[in-house]
C-alpha positions in Angstrom: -43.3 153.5 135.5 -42.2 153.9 139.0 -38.6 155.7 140.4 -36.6 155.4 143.6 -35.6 158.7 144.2 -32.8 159.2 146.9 -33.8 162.4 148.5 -30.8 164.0 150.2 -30.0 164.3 146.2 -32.5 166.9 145.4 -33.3 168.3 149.4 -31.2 172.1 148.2 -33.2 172.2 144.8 -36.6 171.1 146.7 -35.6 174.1 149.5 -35.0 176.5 146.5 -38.3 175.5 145.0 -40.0 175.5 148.3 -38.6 179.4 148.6 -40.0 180.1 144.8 -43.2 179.0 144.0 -44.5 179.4 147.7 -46.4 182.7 147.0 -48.7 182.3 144.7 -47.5 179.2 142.5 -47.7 176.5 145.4 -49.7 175.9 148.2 -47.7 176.2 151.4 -46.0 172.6 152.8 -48.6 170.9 155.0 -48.2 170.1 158.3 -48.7 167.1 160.1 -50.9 168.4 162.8 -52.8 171.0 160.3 -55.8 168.0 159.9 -55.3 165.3 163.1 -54.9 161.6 161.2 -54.8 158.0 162.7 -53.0 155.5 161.1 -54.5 152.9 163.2 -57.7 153.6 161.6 -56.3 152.0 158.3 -56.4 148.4 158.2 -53.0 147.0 156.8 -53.2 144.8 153.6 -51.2 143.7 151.3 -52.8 145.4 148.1 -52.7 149.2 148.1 -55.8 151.0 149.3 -55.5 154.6 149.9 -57.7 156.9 152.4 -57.9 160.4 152.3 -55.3 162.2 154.9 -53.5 165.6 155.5 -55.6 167.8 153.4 -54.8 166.5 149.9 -52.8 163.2 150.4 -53.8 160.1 150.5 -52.2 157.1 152.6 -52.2 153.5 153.0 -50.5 150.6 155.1 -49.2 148.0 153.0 -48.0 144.5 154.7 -45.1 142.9 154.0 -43.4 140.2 155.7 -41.2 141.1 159.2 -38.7 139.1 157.8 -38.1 138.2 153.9 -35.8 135.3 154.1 -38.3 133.6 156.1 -40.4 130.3 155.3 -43.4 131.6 153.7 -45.7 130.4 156.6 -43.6 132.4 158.6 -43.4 135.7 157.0 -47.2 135.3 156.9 -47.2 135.3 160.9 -44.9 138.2 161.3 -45.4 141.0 159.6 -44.7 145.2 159.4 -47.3 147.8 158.1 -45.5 150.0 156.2 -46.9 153.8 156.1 -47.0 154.8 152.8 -48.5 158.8 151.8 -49.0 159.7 148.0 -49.1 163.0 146.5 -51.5 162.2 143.7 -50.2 163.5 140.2 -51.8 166.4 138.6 -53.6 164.0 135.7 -55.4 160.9 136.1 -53.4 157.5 136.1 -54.7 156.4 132.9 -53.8 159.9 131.2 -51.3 159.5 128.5 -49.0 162.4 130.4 -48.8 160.5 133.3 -45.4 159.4 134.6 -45.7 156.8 137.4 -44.4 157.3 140.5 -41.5 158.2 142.7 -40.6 156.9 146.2 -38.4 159.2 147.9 -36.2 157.9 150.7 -35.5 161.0 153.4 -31.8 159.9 154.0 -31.7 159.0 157.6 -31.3 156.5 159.6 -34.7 157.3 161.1 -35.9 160.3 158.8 -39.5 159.9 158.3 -41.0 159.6 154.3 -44.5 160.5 155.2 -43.3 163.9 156.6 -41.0 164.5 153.9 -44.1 163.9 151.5 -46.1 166.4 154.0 -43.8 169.1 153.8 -41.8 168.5 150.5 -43.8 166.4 148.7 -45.0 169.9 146.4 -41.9 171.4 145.9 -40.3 167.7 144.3 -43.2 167.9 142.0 -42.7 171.2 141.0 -39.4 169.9 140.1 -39.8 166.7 138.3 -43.3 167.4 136.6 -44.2 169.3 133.1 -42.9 172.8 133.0 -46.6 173.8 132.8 -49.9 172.9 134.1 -52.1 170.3 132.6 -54.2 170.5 129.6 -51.0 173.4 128.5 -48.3 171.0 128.7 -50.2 168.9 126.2 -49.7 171.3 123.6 -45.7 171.5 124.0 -44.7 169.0 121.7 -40.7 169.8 122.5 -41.2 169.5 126.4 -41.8 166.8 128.1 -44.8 166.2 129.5 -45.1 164.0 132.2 -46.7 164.7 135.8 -46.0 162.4 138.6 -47.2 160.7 141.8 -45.0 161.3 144.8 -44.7 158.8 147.3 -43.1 158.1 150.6 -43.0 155.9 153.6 -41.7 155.3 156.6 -39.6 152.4 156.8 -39.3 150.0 159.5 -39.2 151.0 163.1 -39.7 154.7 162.0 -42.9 156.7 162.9 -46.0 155.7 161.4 -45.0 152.2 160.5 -45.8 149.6 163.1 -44.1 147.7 164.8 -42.0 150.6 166.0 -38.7 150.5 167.6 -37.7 153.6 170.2 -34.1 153.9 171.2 -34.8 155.8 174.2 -36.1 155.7 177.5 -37.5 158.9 177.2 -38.0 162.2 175.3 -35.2 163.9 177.1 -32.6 161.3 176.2 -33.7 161.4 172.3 -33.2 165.3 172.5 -29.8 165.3 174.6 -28.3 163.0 171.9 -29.6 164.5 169.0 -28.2 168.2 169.9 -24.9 166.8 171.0 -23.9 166.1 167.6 -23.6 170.1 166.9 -20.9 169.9 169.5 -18.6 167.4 167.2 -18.8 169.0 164.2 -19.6 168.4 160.6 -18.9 164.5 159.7 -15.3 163.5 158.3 -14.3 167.2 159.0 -11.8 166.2 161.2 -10.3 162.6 162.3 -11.8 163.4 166.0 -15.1 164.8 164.4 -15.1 161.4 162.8 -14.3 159.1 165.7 -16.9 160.7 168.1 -19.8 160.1 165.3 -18.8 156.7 165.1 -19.1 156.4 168.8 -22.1 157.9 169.0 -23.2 155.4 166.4 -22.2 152.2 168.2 -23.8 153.6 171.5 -27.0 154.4 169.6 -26.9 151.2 168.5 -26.3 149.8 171.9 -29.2 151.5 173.1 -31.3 150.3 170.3 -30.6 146.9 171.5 -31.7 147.5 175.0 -34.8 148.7 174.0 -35.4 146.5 171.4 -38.2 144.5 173.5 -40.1 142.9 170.6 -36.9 141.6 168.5 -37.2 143.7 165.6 -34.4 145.4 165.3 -32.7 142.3 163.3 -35.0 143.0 161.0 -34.3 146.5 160.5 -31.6 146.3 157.9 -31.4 147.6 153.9 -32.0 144.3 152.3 -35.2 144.1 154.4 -36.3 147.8 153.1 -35.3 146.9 149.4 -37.6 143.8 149.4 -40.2 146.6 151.0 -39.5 148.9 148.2 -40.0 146.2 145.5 -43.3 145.1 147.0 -44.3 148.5 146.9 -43.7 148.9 143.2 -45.6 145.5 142.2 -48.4 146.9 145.0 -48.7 150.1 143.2 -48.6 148.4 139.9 -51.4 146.5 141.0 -53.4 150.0 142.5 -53.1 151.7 139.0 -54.6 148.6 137.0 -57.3 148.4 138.9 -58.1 151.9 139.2 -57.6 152.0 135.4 -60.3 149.7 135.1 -62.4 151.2 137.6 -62.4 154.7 135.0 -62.6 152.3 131.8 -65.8 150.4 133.7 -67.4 153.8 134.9 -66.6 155.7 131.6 -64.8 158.3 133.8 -61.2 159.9 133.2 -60.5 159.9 137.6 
């Protein structure tokens, strides 16, 4: 079982969750920087194979092809490393009350799903998991039951997926346009409010262009990311067979 989980849907309930079970009933959000990680250190593939990372996480860089539409000798050539992070589920994969997964997409463009997992991914499985802890919730036979991986990734050009695009010629630049847009006003408040976003779109996209030395950014699109988020599913279909095996083999639960 595996769920796409749009997360600008659920971001008040996950910050009202965040604000409840903080003391005492969740750890607190992890932070990038709490435990230093390198991505490069993980070599891409195109199967699932998850290392250890951010104190309780585990990540992985799944390839996929830089371009889908391509001839299939080509999209062998040129291809992205999508950074995926998991939040494993509080039960083993091959436990009857587990639920699958859920990919989370952090809204954007440009939001990062690996930090959302860091610093949300707790408080979304507070919310979509069993009301109690396992073995309890096995003994609720009018609850549901089900406890869930979380996953997200950064999709292309963004963060930890390679290869990256940067819009900017500098820090200062990013920053400058990123705090005008408090000057505007909230989006489709007002027919000006409106126009300026929409100019500041078009010139970020200009400036995308220019900086755009590798020729990525035609790539960079929502069918593209789709196809990424369907590989994903068959990758982490693949993942949990295996590792289902791997217990069966070993005569171990996880």
């Amino acid at each position: 079982m595996f769920i796409a989980l749009w997360y600008a849907a659920v971001a008040g309930a996950v910050q009202g969750a965040s604000a409840q079970f903080d003391e005492g009933h969740l750890q607190k959000p992890l932070k990038a920087d709490d435990r230093p990680f390198n991505w490069h250190n993980i070599e891409p593939s195109t199967h699932l194979q998850y290392v250890p990372c951010y104190n309780g996480l585990q990540c992985a860089r799944l390839h996929v092809p830089l371009n889908w539409n391509a001839s299939k000798e080509e999209q062998l050539q040129k291809r992205a490393a999508i950074a995926i992070a998991r939040l494993p589920a509080k039960v083993s994969v091959n436990h009857p009350d587990y639920g699958g997964a859920i990919l989370i997409n952090p809204e954007g463009p440009g939001e990062s799903g690996v930090d959302h997992v860091i610093s949300r991914g707790r408080a979304i499985q507070t919310i979509v998991d069993a009301s109690s802890d396992p073995p309890v919730a096995d003994l609720e036979d009018n609850h549901p039951s089900k406890f869930f991986d979380i996953l997200g990734f950064d999709p292309r050009g963004v963060k930890y997926t390679t290869p990256s695009l940067d819009c900017f010629s500098d820090a200062f630049s990013q920053q400058t346009w990123l705090l005008t847009r408090m000057d505007y006003g909230a989006m489709f408040e007002t027919n000006p409010s409106l126009a300026m976003e929409w100019a500041r779109t078009e010139v970020l996209g200009r400036s995308c262009s220019l900086e755009d030395e590798g020729g990525i950014l035609r790539y960079l699109n929502t069918p593209q990311v789709v196809k990424d988020m369907f590989a994903f599913i068959e990758a982490h279909g693949e993942w949990r067979e295996t590792k289902v095996e791997d217990m069966v083999i070993s005569g171990k639960e996880s």
